[in-house]
C-alpha positions as CSV (number, residue, x, y, z in Angstrom):
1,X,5.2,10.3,5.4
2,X,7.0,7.3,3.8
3,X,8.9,6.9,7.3
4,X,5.4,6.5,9.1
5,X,2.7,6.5,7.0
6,X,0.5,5.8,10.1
7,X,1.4,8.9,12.0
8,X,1.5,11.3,9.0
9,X,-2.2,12.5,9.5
10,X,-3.8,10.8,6.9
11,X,-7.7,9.6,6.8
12,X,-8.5,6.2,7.7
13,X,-9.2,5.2,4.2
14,X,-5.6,5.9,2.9
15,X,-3.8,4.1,5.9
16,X,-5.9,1.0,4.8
17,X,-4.3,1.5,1.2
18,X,-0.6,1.9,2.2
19,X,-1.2,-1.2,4.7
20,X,-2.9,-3.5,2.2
21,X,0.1,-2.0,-0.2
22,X,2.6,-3.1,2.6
23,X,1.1,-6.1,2.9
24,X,1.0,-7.1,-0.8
25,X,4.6,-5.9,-1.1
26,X,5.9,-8.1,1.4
27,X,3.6,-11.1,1.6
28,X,2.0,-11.7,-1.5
29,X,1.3,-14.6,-1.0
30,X,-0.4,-14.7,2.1
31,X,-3.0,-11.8,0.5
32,X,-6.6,-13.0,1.1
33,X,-10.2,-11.8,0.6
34,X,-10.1,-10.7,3.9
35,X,-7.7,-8.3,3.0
36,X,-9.7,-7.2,0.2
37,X,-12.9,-6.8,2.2
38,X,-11.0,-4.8,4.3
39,X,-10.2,-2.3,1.3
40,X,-13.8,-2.5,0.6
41,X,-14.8,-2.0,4.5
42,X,-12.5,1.2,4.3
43,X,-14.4,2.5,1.3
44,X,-12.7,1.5,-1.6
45,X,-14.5,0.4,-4.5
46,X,-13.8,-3.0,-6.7
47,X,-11.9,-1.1,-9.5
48,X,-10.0,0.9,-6.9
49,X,-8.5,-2.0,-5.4
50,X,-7.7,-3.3,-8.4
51,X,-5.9,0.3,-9.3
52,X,-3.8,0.0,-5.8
53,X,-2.9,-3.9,-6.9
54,X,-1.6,-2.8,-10.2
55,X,0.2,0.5,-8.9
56,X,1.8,-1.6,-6.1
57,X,3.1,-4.9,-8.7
58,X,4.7,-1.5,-10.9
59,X,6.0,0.1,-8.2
60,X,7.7,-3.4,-6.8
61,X,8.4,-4.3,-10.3
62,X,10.3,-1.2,-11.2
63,X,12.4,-1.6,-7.9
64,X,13.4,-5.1,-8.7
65,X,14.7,-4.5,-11.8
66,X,16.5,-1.6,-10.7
67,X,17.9,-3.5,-7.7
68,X,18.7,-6.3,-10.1
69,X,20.9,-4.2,-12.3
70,X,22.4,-2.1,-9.1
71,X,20.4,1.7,-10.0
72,X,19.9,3.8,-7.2
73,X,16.6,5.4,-7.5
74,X,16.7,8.9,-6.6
75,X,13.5,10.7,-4.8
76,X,12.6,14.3,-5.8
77,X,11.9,13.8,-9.3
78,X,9.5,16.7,-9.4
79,X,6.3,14.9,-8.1
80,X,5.9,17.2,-4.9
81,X,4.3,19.7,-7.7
82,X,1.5,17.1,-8.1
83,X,1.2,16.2,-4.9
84,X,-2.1,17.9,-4.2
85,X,-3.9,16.7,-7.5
86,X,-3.4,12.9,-6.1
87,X,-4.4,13.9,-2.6
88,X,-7.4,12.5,-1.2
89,X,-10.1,14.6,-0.1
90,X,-12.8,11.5,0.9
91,X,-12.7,10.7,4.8
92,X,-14.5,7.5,6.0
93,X,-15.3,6.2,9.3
94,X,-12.5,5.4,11.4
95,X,-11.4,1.6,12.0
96,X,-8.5,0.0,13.0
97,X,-6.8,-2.4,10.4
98,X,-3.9,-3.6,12.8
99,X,-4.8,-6.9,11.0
100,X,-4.4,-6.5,7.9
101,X,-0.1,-6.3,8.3
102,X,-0.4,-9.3,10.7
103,X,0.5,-12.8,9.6
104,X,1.0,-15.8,11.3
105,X,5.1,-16.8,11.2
106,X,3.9,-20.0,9.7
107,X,2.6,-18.6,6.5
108,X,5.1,-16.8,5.9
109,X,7.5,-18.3,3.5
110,X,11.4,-18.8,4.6
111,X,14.0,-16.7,3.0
């Protein structure tokens, strides 16, 4: 699923997550309330999206710092167990959100 998130089966409402997630993690920037009301199109609630914006800053925080002192984060940990407890089980209507990973070269910054 991490490969391709958008083939992995998943309901329309969690693609929209993992893009805006994407989005924020590589253009943070360029994150408008457009993106936002696209969250909120998909069915997730004001407190939820601010859950997925503080879960995706620690999750991009932790890396840094590990990539900053040269760890190598290692997968299996022991979440598969919980896996199913932080499924989601809500379906919404299905829309495409092809724009929300879309930006315009000229907005985003030069590295």
């Amino acid at each position: 699923m991490g490969d391709d998130y958008r083939n992995a089966g998943l309901t329309t409402k969690q693609v929209a997550m993992l893009e805006y997630a994407e989005f924020l993690t590589l253009y943070p920037s360029s994150v408008t309330e457009e993106h936002v009301q696209a969250l909120r199109d998909a069915g997730w609630a004001d407190t939820d999206i601010i859950d997925i914006v503080h879960i995706t800053a620690l999750f991009n925080y932790m890396v840094r710092i590990a990539d900053g002192l040269g760890i190598e984060l290692h997968t299996g940990r022991g979440w598969e167990e919980a896996q199913e407890k932080l499924a989601f089980k809500d379906e919404t209507t299905s829309k495409s959100f092809g724009t929300i990973t879309s930006v315009p070269p000229e907005s985003v910054p030069a590295r």
